[in-house]
N, CA and C atoms as an extended XYZ file, in Angstrom:
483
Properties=species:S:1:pos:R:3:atomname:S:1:resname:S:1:resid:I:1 pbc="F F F"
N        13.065       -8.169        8.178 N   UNK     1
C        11.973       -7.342        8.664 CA  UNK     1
C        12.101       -5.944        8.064 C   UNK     1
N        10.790       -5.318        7.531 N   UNK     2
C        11.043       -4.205        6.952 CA  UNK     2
C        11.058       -3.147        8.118 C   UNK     2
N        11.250       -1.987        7.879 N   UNK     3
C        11.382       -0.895        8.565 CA  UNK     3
C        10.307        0.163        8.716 C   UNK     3
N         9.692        0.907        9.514 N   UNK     4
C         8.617        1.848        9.670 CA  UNK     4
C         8.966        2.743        9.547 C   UNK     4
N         7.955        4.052        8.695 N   UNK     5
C         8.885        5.275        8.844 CA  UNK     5
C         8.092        5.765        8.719 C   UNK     5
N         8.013        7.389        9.196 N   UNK     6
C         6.700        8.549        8.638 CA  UNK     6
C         6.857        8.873        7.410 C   UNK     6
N         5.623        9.712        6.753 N   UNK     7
C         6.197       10.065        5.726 CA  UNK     7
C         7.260       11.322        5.500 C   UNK     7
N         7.661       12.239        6.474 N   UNK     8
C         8.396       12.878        6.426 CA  UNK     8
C        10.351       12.890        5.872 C   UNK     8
N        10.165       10.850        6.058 N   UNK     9
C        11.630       10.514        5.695 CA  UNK     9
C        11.725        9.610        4.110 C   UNK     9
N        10.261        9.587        3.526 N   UNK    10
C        10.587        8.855        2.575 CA  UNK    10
C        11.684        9.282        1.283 C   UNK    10
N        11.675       10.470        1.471 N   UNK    11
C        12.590       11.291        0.153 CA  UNK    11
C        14.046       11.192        0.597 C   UNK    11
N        14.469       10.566        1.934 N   UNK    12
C        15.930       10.392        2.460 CA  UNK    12
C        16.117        8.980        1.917 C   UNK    12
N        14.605        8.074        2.165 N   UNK    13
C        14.840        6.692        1.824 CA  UNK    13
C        14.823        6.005        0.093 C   UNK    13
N        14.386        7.212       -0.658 N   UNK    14
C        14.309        7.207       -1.941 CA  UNK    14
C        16.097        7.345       -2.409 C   UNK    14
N        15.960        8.308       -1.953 N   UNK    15
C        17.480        8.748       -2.234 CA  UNK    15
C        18.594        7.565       -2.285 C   UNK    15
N        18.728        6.999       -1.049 N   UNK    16
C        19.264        5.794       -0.881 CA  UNK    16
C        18.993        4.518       -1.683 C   UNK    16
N        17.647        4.298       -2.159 N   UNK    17
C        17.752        3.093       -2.582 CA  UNK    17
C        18.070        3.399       -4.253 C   UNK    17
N        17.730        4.428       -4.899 N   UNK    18
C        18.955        5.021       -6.055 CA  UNK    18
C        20.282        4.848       -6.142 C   UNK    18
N        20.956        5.865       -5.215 N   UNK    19
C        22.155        5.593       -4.973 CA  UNK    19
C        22.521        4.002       -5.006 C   UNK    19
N        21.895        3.108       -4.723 N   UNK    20
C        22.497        1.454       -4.476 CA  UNK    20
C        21.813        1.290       -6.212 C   UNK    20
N        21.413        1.683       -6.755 N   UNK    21
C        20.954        1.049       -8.397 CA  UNK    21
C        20.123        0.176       -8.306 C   UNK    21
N        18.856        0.498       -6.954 N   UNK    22
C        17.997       -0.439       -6.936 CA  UNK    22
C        16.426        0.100       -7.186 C   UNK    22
N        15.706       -1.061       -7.923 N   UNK    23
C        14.283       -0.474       -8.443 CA  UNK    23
C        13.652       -0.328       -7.182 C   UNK    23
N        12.604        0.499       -7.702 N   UNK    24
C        11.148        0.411       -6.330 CA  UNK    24
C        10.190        0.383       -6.969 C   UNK    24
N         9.656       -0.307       -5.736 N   UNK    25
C         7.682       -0.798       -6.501 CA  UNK    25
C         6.957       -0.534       -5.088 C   UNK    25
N         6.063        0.160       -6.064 N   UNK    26
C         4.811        1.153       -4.832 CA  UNK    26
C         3.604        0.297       -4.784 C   UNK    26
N         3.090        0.335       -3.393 N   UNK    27
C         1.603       -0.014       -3.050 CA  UNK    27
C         1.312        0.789       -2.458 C   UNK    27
N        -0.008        0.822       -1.919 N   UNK    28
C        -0.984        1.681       -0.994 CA  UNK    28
C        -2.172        0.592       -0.296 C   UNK    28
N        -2.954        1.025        0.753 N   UNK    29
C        -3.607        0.773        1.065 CA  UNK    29
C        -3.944        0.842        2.611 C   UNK    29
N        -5.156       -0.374        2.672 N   UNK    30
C        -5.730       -0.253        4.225 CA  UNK    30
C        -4.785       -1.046        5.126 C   UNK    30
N        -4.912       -2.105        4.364 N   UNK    31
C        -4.738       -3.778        5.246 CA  UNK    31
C        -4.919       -3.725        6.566 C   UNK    31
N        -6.368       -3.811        6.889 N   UNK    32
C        -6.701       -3.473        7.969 CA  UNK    32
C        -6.924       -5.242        8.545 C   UNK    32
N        -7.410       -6.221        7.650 N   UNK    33
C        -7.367       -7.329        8.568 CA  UNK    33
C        -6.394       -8.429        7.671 C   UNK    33
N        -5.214       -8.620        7.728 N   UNK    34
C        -4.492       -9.492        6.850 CA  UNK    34
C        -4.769      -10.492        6.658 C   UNK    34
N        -5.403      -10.650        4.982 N   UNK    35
C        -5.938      -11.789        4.345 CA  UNK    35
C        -4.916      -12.497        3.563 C   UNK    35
N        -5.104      -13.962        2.984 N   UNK    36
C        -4.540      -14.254        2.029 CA  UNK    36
C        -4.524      -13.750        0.830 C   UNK    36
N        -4.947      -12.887        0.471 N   UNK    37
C        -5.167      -12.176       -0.772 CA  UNK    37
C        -4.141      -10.806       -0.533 C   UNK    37
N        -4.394       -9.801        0.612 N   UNK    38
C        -2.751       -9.405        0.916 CA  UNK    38
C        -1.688      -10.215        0.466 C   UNK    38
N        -1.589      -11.084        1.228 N   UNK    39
C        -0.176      -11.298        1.506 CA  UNK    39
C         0.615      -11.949       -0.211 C   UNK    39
N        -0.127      -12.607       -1.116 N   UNK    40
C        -0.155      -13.125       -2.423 CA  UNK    40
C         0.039      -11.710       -3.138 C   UNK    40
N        -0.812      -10.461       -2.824 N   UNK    41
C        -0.330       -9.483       -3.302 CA  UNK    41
C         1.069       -8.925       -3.600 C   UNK    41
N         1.351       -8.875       -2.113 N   UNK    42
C         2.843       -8.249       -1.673 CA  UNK    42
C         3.896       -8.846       -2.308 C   UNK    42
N         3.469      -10.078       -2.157 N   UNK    43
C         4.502      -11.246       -2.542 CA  UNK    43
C         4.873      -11.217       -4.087 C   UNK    43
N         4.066      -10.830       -4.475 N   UNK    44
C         4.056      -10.355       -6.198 CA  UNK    44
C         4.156       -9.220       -6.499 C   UNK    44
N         4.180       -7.931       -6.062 N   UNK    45
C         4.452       -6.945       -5.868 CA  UNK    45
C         5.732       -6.714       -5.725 C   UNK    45
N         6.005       -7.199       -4.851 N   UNK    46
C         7.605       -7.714       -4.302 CA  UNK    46
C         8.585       -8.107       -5.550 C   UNK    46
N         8.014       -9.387       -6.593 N   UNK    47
C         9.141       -9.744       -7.441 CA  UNK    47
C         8.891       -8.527       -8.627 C   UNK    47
N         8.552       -7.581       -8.778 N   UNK    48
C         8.265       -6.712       -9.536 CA  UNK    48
C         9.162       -5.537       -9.423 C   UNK    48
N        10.251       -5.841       -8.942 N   UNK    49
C        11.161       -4.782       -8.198 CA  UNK    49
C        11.876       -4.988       -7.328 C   UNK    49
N        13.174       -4.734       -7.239 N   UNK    50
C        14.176       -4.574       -5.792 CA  UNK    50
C        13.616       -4.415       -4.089 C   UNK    50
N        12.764       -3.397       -4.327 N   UNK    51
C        12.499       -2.703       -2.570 CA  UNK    51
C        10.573       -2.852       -2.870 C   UNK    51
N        10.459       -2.580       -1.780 N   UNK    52
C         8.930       -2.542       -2.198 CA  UNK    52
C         8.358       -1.745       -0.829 C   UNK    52
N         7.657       -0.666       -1.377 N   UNK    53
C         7.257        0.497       -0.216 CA  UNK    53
C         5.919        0.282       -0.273 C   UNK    53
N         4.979        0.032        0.601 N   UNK    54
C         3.581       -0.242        1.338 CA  UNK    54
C         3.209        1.387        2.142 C   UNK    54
N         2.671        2.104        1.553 N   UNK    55
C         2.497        3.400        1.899 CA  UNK    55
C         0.999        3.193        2.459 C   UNK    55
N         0.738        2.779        3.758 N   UNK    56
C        -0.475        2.410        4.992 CA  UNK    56
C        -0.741        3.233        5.407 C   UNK    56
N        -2.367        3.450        4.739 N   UNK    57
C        -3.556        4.930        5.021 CA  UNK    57
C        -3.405        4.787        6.584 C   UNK    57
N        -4.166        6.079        6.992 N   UNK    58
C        -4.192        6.330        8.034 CA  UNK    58
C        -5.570        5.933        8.399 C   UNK    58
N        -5.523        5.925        9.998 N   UNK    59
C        -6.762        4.960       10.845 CA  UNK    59
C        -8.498        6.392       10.198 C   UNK    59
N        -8.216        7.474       10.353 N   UNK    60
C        -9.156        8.096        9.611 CA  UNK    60
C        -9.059        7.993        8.505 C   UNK    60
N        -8.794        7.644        7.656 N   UNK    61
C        -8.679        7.538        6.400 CA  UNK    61
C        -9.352        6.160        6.049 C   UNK    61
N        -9.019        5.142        6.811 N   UNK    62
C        -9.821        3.708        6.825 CA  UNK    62
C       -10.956        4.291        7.396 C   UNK    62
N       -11.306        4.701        8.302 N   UNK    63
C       -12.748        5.180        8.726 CA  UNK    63
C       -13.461        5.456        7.616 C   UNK    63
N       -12.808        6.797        6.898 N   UNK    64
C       -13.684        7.411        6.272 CA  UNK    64
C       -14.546        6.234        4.667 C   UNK    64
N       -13.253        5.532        4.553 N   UNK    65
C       -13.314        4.758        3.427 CA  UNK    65
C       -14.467        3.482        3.425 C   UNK    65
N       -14.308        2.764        5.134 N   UNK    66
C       -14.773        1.116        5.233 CA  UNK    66
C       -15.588        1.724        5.960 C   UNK    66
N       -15.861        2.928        6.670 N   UNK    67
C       -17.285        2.783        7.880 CA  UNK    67
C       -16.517        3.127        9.198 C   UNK    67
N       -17.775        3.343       10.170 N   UNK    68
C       -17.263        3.801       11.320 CA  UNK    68
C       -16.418        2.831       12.320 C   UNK    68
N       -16.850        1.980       12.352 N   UNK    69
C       -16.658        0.738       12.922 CA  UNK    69
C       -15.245        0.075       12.190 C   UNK    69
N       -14.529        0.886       11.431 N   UNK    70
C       -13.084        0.248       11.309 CA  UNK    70
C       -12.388        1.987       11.113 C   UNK    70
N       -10.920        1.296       11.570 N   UNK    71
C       -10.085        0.209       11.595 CA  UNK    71
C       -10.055       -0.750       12.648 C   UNK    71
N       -10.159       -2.020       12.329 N   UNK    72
C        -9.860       -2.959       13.190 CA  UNK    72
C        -9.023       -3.243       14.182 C   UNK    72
N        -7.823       -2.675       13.577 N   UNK    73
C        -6.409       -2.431       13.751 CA  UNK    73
C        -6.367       -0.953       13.597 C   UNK    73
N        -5.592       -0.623       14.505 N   UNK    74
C        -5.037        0.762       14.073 CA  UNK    74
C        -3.339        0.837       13.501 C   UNK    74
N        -3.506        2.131       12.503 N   UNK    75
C        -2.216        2.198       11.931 CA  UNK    75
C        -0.774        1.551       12.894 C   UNK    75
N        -0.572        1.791       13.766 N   UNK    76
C         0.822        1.342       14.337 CA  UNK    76
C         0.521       -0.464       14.386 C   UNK    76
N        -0.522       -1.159       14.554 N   UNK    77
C        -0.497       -2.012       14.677 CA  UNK    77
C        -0.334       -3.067       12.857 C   UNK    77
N        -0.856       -1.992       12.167 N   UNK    78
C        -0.984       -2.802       11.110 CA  UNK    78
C         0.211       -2.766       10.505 C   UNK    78
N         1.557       -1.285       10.693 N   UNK    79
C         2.527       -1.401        9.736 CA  UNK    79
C         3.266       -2.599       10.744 C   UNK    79
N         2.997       -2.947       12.020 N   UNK    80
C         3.859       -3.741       12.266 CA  UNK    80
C         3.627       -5.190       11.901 C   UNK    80
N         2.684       -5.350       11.635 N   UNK    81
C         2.178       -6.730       10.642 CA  UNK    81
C         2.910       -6.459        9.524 C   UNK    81
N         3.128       -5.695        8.860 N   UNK    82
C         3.154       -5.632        7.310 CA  UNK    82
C         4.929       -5.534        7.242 C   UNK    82
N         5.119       -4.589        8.042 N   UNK    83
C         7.037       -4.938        8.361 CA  UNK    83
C         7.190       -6.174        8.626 C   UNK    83
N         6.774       -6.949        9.217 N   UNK    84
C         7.082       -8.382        9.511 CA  UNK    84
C         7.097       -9.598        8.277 C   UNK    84
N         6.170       -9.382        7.293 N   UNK    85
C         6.496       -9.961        6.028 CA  UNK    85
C         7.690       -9.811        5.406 C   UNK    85
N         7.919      -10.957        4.801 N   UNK    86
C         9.374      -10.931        3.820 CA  UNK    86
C         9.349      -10.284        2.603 C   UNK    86
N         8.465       -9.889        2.457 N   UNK    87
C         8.050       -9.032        1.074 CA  UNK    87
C         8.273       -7.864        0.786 C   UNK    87
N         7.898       -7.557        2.125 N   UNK    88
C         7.999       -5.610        2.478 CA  UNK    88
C         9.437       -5.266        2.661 C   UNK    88
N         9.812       -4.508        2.406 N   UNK    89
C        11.030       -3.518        2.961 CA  UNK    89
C        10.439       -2.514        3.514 C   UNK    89
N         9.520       -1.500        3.244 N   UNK    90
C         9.510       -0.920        4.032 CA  UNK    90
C         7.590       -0.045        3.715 C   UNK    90
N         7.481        0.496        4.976 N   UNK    91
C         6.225        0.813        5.569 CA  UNK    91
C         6.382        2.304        6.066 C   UNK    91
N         4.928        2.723        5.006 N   UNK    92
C         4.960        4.115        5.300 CA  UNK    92
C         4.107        4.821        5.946 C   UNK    92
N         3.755        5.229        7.193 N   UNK    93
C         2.900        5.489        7.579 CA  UNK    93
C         2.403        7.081        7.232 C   UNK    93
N         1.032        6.980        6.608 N   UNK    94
C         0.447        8.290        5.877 CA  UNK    94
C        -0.559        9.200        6.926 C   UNK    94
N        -0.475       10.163        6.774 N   UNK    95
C        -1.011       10.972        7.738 CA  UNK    95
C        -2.256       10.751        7.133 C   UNK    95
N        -3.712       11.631        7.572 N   UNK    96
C        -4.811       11.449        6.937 CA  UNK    96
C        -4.643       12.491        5.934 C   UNK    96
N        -5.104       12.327        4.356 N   UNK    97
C        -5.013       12.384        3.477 CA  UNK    97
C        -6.105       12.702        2.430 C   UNK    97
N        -6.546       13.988        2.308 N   UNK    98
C        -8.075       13.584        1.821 CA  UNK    98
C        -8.458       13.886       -0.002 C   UNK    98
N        -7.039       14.748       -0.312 N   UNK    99
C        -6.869       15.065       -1.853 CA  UNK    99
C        -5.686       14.366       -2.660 C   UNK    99
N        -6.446       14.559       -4.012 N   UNK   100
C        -5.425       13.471       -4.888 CA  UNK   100
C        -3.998       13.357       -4.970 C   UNK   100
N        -4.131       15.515       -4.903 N   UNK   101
C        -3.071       16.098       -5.022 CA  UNK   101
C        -1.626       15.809       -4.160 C   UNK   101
N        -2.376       15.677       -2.813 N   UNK   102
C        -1.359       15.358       -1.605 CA  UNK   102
C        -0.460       13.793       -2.219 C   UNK   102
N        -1.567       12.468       -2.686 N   UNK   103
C        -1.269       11.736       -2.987 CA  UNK   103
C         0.027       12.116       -4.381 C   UNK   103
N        -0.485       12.538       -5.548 N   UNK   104
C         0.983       13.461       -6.309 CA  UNK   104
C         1.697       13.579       -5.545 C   UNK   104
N         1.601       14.307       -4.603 N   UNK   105
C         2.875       14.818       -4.065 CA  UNK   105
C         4.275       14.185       -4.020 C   UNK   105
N         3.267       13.225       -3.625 N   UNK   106
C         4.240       12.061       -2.589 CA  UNK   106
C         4.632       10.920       -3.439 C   UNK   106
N         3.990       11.034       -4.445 N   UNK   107
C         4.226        9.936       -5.341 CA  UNK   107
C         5.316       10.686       -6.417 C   UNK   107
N         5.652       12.138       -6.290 N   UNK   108
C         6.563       13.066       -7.018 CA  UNK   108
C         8.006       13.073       -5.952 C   UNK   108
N         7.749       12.718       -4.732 N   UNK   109
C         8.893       12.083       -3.835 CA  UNK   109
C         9.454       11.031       -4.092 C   UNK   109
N         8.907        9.827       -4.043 N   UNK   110
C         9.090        8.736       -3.611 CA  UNK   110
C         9.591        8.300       -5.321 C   UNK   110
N         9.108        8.628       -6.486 N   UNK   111
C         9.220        8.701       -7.869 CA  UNK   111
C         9.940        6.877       -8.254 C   UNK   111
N         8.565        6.104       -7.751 N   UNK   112
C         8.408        4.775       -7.969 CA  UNK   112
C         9.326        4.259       -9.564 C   UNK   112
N         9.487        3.154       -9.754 N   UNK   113
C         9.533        2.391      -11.072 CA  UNK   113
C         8.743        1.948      -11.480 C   UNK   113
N         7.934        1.169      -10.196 N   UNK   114
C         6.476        0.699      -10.559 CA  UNK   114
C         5.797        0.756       -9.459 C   UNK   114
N         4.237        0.654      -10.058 N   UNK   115
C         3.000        0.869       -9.032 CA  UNK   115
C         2.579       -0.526       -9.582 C   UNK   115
N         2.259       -1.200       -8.459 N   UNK   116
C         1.647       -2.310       -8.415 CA  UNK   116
C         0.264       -2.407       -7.846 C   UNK   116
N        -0.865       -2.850       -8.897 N   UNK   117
C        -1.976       -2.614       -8.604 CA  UNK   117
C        -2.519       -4.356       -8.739 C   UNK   117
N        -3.837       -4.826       -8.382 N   UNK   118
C        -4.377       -6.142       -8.540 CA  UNK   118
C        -5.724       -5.831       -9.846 C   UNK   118
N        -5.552       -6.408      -10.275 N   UNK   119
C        -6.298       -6.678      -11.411 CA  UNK   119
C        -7.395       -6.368      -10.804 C   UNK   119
N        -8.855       -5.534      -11.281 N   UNK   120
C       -10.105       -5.800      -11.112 CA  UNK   120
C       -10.498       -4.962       -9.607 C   UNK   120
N        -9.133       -4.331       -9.208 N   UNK   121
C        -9.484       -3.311       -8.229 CA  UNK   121
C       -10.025       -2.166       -8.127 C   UNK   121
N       -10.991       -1.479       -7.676 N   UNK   122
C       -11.622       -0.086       -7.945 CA  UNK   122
C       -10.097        0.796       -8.116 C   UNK   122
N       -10.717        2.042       -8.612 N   UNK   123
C        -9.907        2.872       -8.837 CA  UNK   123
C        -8.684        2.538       -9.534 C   UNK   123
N        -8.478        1.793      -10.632 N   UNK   124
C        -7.237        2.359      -11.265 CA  UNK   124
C        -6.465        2.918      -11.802 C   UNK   124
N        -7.789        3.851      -12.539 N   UNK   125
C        -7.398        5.143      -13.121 CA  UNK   125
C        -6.566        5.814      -12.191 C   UNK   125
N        -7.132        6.207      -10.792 N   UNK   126
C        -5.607        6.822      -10.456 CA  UNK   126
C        -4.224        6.417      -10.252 C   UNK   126
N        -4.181        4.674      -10.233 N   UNK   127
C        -2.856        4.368      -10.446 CA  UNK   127
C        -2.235        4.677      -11.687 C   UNK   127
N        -3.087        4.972      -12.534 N   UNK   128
C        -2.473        5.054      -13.853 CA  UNK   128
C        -2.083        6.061      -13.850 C   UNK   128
N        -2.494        6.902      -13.710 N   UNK   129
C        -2.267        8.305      -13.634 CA  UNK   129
C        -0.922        8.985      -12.581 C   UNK   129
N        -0.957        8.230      -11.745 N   UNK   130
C        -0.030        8.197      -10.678 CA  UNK   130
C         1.039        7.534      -11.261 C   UNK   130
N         1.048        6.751      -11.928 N   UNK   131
C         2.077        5.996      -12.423 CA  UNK   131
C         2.880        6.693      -14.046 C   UNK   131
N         1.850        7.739      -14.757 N   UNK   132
C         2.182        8.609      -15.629 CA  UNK   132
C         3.117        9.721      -15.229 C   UNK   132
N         2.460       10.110      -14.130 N   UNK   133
C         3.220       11.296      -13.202 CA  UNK   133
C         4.803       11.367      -12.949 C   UNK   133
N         4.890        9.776      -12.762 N   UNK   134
C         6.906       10.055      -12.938 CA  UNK   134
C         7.000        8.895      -13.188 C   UNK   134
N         6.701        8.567      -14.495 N   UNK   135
C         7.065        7.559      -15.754 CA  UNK   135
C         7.570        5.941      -15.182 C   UNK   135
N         6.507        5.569      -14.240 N   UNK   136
C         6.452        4.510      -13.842 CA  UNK   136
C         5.788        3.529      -14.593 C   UNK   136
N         6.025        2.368      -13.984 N   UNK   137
C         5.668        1.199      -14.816 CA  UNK   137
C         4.297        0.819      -13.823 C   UNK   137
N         3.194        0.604      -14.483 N   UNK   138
C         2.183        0.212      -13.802 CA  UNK   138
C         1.530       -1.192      -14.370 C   UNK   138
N         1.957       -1.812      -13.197 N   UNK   139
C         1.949       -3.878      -13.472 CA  UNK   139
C         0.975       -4.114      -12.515 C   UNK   139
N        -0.542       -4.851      -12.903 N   UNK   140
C        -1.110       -5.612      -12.406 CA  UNK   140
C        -0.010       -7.142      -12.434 C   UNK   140
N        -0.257       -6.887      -10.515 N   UNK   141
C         0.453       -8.421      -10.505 CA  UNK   141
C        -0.365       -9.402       -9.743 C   UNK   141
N        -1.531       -9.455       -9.872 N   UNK   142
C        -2.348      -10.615       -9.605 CA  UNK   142
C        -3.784      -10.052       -9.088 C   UNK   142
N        -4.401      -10.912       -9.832 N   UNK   143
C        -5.914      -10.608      -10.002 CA  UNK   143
C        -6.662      -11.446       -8.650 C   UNK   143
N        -7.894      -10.368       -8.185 N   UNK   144
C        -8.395      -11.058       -6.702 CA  UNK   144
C        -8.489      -12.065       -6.993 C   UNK   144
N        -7.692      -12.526       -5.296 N   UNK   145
C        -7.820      -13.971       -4.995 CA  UNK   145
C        -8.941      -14.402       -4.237 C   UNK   145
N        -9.692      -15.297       -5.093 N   UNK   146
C       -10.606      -16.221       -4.589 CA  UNK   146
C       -11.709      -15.222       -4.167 C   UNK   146
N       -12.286      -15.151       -3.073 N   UNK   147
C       -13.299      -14.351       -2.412 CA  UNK   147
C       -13.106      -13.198       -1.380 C   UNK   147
N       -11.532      -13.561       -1.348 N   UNK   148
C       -10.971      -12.015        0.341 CA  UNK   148
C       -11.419      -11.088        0.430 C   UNK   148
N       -11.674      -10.842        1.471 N   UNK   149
C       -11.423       -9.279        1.600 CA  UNK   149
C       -12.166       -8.893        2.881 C   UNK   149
N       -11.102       -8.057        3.598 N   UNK   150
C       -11.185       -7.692        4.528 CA  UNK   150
C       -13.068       -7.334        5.600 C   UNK   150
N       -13.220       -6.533        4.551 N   UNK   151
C       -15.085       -6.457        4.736 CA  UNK   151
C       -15.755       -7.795        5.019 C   UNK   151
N       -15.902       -8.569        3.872 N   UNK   152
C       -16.192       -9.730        3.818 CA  UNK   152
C       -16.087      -11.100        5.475 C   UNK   152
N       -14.182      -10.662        5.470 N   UNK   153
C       -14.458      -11.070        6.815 CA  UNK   153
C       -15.002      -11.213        8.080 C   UNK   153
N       -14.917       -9.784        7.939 N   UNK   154
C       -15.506       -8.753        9.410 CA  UNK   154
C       -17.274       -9.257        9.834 C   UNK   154
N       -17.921       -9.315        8.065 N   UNK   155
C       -19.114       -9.576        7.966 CA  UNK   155
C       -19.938      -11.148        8.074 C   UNK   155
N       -18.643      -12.098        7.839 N   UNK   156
C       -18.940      -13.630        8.584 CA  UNK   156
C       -20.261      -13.884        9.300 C   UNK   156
N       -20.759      -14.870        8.990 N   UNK   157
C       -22.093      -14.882       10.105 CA  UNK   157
C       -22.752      -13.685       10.371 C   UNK   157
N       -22.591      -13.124        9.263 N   UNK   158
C       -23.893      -11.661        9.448 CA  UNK   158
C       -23.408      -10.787       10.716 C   UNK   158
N       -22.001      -10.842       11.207 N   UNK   159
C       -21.703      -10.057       12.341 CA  UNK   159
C       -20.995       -9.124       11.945 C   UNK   159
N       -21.969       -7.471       11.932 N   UNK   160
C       -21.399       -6.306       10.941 CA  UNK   160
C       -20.488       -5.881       11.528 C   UNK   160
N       -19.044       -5.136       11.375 N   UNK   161
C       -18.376       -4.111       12.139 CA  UNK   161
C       -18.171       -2.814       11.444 C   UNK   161
């Protein structure tokens, strides 16, 4: 089971997994309703590296992104889904977040090996870029699966949230 942490301790937990001579591989996101297309993510994300840090937006931050009507889940509930996978080591819970810069920041902390992105996902320019920032390796490790996605679900039988 992975571990939860604010972001205030990730630069103690960086530190440590150096010291042991072990890689890290970065994600981000909502995962507001856990699909099979998550979890195939992680899971590949995962062999892309030693540790694997899931840095989980905050419940305004999913607001602002999916609509009023989510998060489905709120942050404490979702890193504890996501700690519970065998994939994760560990879960970061992000305050709300509204500039790129903040995102640098933290990505100048945490100073990944790799950023793991899915093929065909909006925005990758800023992984790339994020991943330039402290000479990370940026690996698409699997392209959307099938039809997922969280929205999609919610929207089943024309029932909007």
């Amino acid at each position: 089971m992975g571990a939860i942490i604010p972001i205030t301790k990730i630069k103690a937990v960086r530190e440590r997994i150096t010291k042991q001579g072990k890689s890290l591989c970065l994600v981000g996101g909502c995962f507001d309703v856990l699909h099979p297309g998550h979890v195939v993510f992680l899971h590949k994300a995962k062999k892309a590296a030693d540790y694997l840090i899931v840095l989980l937006e905050s419940d305004q931050k999913v607001k602002k992104l999916k609509g009023e009507r989510r998060p489905v889940h709120d942050q404490k509930m979702r890193a504890k889904v996501l700690s519970n996978l065998t994939s994760v080591d560990l879960v970061v819970m992000l305050p709300f977040m509204e500039k790129k810069s903040q995102y640098d920041e933290l990505i100048l902390k945490i100073k990944p090996d790799v950023i793991a992105v899915t093929s065909g996902y909006p925005d990758t320019d800023y992984h790339r870029r994020a991943a330039d920032l402290v000479g990370a390796k940026l690996k698409y490790v699997t392209k959307m699966i099938g039809n997922h996605s969280t929205s999609k679900i919610l929207n089943h039988n024309n029932e909007v949230y």
